[in-house]
C-alpha positions as CSV (number, residue, x, y, z in Angstrom):
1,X,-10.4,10.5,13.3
2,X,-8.8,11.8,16.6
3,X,-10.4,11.7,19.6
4,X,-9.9,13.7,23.3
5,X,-10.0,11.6,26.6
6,X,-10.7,8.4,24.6
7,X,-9.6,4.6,25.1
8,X,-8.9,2.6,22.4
9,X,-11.9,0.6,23.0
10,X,-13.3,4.0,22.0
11,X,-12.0,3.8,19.3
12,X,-13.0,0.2,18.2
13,X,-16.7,1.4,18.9
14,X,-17.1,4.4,16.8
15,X,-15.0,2.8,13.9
16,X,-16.6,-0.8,13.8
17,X,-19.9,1.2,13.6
18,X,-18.6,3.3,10.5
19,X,-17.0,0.5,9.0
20,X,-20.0,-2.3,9.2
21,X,-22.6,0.6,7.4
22,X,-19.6,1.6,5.2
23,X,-19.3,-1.6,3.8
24,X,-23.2,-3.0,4.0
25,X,-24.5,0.4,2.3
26,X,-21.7,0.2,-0.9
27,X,-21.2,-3.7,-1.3
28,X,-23.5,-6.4,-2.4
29,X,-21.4,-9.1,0.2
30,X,-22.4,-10.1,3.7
31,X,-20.4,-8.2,6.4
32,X,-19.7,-9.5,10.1
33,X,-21.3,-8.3,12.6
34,X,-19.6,-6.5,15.4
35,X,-17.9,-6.3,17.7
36,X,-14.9,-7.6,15.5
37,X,-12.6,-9.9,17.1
38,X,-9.6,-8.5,19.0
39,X,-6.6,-10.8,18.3
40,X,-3.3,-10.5,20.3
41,X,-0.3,-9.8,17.9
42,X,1.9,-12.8,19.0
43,X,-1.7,-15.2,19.0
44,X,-2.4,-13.8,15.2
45,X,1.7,-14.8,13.8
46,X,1.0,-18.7,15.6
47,X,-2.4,-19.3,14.2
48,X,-2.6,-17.5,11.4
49,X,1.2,-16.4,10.6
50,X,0.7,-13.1,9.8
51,X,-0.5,-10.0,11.4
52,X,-3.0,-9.2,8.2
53,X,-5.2,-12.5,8.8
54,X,-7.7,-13.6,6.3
55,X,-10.4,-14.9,8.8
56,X,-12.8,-16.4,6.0
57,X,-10.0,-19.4,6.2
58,X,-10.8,-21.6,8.9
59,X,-7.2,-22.9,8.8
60,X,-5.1,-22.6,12.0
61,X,-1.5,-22.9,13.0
62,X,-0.5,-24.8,15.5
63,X,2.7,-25.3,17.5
64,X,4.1,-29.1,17.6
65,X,8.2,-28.3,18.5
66,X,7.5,-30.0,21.8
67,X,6.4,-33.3,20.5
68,X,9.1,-33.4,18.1
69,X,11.7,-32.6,20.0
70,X,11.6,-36.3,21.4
71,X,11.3,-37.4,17.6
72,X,14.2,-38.9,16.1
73,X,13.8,-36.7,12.7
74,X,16.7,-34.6,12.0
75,X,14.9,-32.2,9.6
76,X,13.4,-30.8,12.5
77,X,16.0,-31.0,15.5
78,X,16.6,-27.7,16.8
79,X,14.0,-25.9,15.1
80,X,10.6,-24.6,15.7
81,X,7.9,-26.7,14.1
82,X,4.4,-25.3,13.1
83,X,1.8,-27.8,11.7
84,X,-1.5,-27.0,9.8
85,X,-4.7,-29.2,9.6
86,X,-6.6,-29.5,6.5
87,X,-10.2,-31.0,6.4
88,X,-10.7,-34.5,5.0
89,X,-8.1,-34.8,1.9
90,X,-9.5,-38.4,0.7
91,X,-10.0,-38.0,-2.4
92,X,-6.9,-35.9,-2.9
93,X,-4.0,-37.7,-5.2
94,X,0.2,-38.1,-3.7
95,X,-0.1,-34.9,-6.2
96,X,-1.5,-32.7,-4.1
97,X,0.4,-32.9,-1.7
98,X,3.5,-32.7,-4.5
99,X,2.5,-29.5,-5.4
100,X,2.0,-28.2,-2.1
101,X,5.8,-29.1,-1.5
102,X,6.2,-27.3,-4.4
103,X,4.7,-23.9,-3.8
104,X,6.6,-24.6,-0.2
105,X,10.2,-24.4,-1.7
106,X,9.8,-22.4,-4.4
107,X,7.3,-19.6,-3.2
108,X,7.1,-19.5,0.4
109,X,10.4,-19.9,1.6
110,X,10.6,-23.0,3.1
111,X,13.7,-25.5,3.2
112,X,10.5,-28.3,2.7
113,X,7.2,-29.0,3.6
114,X,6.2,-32.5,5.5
115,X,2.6,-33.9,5.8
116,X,1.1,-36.9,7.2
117,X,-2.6,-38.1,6.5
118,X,-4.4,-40.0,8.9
119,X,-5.7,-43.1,6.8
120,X,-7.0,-45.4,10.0
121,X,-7.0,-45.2,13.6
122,X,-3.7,-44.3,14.8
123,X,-2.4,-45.0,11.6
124,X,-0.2,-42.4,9.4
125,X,0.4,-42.5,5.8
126,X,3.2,-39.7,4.0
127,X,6.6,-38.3,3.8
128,X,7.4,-38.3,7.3
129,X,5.2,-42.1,8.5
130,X,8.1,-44.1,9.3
131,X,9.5,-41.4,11.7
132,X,6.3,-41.4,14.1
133,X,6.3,-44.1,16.3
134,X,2.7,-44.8,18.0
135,X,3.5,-42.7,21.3
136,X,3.6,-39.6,19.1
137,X,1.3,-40.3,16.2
138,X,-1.5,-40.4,19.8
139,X,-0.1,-37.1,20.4
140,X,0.1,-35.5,17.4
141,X,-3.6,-36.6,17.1
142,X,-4.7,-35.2,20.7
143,X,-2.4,-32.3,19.9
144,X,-4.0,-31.4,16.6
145,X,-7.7,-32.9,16.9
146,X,-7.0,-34.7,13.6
147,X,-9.9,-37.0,12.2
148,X,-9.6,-40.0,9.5
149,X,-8.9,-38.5,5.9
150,X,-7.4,-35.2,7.5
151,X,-4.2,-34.3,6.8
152,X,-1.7,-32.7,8.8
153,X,1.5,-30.2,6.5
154,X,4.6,-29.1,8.9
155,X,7.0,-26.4,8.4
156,X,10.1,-26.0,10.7
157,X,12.7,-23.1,10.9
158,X,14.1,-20.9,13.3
159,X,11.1,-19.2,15.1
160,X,11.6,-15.7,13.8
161,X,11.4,-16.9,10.3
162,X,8.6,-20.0,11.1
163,X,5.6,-17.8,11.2
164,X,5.8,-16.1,7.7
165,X,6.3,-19.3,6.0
166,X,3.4,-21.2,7.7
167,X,1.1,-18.3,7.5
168,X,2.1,-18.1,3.6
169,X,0.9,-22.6,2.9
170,X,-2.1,-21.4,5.2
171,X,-3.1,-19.2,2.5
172,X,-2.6,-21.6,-0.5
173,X,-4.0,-24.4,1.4
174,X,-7.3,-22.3,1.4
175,X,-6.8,-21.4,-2.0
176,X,-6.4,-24.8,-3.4
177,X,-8.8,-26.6,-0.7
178,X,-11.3,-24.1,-1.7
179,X,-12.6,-22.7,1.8
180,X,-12.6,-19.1,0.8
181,X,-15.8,-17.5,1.0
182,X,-15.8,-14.8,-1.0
183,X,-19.4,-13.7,-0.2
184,X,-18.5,-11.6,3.3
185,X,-16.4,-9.6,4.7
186,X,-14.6,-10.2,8.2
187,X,-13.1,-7.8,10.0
188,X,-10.7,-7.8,13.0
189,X,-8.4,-5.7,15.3
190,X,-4.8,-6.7,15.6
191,X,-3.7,-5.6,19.4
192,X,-1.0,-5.4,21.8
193,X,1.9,-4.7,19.4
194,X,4.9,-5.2,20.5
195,X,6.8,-1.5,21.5
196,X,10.4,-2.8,21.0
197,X,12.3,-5.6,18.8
198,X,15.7,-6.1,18.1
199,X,16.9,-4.8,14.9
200,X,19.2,-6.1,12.2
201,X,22.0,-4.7,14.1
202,X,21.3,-6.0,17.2
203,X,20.4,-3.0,18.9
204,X,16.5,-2.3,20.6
205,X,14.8,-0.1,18.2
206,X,10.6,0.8,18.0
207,X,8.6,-2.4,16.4
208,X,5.8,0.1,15.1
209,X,4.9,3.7,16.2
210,X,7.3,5.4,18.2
211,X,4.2,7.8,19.4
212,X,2.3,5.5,20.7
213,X,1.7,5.0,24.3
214,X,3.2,2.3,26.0
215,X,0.9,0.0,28.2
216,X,1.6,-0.1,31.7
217,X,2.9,3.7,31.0
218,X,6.4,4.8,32.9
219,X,6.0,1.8,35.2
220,X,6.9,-0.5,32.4
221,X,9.3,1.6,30.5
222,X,11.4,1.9,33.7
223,X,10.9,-1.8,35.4
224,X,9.9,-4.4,32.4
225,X,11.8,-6.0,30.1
226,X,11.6,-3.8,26.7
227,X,10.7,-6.6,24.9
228,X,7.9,-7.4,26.9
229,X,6.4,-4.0,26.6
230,X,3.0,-4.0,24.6
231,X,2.0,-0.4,23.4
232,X,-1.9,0.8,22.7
233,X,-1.8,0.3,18.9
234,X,-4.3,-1.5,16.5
235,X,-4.5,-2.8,13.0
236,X,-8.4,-2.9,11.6
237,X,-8.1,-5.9,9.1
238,X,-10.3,-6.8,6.5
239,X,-10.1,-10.2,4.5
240,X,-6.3,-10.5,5.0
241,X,-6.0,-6.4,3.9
242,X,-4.9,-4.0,6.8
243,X,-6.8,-0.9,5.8
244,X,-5.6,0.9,8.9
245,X,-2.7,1.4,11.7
246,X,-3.9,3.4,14.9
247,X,-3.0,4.2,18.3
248,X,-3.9,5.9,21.8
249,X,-1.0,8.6,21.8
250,X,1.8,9.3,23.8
251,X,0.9,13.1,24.9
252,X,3.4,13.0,27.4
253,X,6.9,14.5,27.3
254,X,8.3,12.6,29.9
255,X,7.5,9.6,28.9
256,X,8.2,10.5,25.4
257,X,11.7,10.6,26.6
258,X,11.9,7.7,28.4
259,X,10.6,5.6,25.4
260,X,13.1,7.3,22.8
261,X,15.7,6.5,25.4
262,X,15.3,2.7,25.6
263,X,16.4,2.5,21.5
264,X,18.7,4.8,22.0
265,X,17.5,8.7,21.2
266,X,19.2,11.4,23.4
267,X,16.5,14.1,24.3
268,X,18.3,16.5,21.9
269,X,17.8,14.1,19.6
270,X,14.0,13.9,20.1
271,X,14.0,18.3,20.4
272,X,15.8,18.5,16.7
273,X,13.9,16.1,15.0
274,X,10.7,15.7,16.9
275,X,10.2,19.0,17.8
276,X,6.8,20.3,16.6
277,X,5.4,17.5,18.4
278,X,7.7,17.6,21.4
279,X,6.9,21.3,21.6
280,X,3.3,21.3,21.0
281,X,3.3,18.7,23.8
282,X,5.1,21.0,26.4
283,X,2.0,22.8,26.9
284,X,-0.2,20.4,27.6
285,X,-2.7,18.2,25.5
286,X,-5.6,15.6,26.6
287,X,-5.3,12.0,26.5
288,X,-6.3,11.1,22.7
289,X,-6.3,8.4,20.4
290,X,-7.2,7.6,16.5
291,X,-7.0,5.9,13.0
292,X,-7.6,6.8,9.5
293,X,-8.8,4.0,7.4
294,X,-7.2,3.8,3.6
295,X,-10.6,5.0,1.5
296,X,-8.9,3.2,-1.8
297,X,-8.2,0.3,0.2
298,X,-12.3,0.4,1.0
299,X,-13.0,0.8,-2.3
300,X,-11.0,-2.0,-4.0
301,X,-12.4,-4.5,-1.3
302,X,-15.9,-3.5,-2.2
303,X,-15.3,-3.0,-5.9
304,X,-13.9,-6.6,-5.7
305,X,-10.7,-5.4,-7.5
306,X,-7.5,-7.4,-6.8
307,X,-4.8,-4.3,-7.3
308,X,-5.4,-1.0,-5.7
309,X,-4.3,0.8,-9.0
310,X,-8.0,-0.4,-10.5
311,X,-9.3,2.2,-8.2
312,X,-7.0,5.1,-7.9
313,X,-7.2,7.8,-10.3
314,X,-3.5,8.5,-11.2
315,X,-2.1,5.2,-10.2
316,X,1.6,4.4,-10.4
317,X,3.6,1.9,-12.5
318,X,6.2,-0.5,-10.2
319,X,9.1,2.1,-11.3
320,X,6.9,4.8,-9.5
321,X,6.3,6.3,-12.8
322,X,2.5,8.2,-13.9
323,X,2.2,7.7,-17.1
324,X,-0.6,9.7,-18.0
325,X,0.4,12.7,-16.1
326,X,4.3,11.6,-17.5
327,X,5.1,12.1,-14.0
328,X,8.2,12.3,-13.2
329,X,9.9,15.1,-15.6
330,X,13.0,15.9,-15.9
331,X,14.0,18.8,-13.2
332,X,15.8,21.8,-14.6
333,X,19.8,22.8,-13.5
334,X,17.5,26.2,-11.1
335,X,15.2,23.9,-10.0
336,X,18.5,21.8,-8.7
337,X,20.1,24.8,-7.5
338,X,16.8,25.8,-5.3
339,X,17.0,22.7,-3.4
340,X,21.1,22.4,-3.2
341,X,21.4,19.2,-5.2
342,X,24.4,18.3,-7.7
343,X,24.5,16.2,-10.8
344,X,27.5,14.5,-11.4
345,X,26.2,12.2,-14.5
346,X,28.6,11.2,-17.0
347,X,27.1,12.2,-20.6
């Protein structure tokens, strides 16, 4: 859907409507009611560490580097530490918390996985007890709102890498902890993307849609920071799926050209390879935003399927391959020839 002269709360209105009697009408599960809950890009990487949060786990991430960085625990020195708190693990066995160290390593990337379980008042009991004096095991308990029998698991790396991992023992905590729900489905928005980031090279380069409009409009293209500009795009989430990217558009030349400035596009760049938009735009169109939910994505949430190939009709092996159709052939040397390409293969 597109729509003229609209916000992107317009948007969110029209869609959550669609979506809630989408999903009641051709699923047997509970649904949410709206308005879903707007989260803040940067809030949804710190407590949930990913952008695509599951909200039937009630598992948040929290940020402890401050208290550690008085700690005298070299694992951790330098490096930013997130810690999650599970509900009372009492009757779980030192294997547990093993095999959580475990799936850490060897599945989610970290370089290790620390926990500590509150056993009395004040008192800590696991792999990282005897570096927490009593100063910071009261802080770590006012900091986290841990209770007797909770446990606490910590992950520390270098910020940009910190939120991925956490997010990723978030979702096998839940998994193993079983807190789940798989009766309902909760949607959210994700907001206030980023506009900018630094790319693998080092340069400024677009963190999302180029086209989008940037909040705070020429103003903060020409005074802020670019990596403190937010832009007017949205993720809808459902149950840890994205099942759409949207935005309010940039309709305006000049500011298109500004924004494709900042990571590094000349305007004759943005004429030769944007121009049936940059043109279109010269003569003038409204303010407008949109979305367009993934259908198959709908589907395989309410179907209850796992893989999105259970409900596509011509679905696609991991080599890109449809074998039913026997898709792809092999092209003939005219068939080459139309499109100017050149097989050099040895026989």
């Amino acid at each position: 859907m597109e729509m003229a002269f609209a916000t992107q709360e317009d948007v969110f209105e029209v869609m959550e409507k669609v979506m809630y009697d989408t999903f009641i009408k051709f699923s047997n599960k509970k649904v949410a009611e709206y308005p879903f809950p707007r989260i803040k890009y940067r809030d949804a990487m710190l407590k949930y560490g990913s952008d695509k949060p599951d909200l039937r786990n009630p598992l948040i991430i929290q940020d402890v580097t401050e208290i550690f960085a008085t700690i005298d625990f070299n694992a951790f020195k330098g490096k930013t530490v997130r810690c999650i708190v599970t509900p009372n693990v009492s009757d779980r066995t030192r294997k547990f918390f093993d095999d959580m160290v475990d799936f850490a390593v060897n599945e989610a990337g970290a370089k290790g996985l620390a926990w500590l379980k509150l056993v009395e008042e004040n008192t800590f009991q696991g792999s990282i007890a005897k570096f927490i004096d009593e100063e910071h095991t009261k802080a770590l308990i006012e900091k986290t709102g841990l209770n007797k029998g909770e446990a606490i698991f910590f992950v520390a790396d270098k910020e940009d890498k910190v939120s991925n991992i956490a997010g990723e023992i978030r979702k096998e905590l839940g998994k193993r902890l079983d807190l789940i729900k798989d009766d309902i489905f909760k949607f959210c928005w994700i907001i206030d993307f980023p506009m900018y980031e630094i790319n693998d090279e080092g340069k400024i380069d677009f963190s999302h849609n180029p086209f989008s409009m940037p909040q705070g409009g020429m103003e903060a293209l020409e005074k802020q920071n670019p990596l403190d500009i937010l832009a007017y795009q949205y993720d809808i989430v459902c149950n840890g799926i994205e099942l759409s990217s949207g935005a309010v558009r940039n309709h305006d030349p000049a500011l298109m050209v500004k924004a494709f400035s900042i990571a590094g596009y000349t305007k004759e760049v943005i004429e030769e390879k944007f121009s049936a938009l940059f043109n279109a735009f010269q003569y003038g169109a409204p303010p407008h935003a949109g979305i367009a939910p993934g259908v198959d994505r709908m589907i395989m949430l309410m179907t209850n399927e796992d893989n999105i190939r259970s409900v596509i009709a011509f679905p696609k092996n991991s080599k890109a391959q449809d074998l039913l159709m026997g898709a792809p052939g092999n092209a003939t040397e005219e068939q080459l020839r139309d499109v100017h390409i050149k097989l050099d293969l040895k026989k």
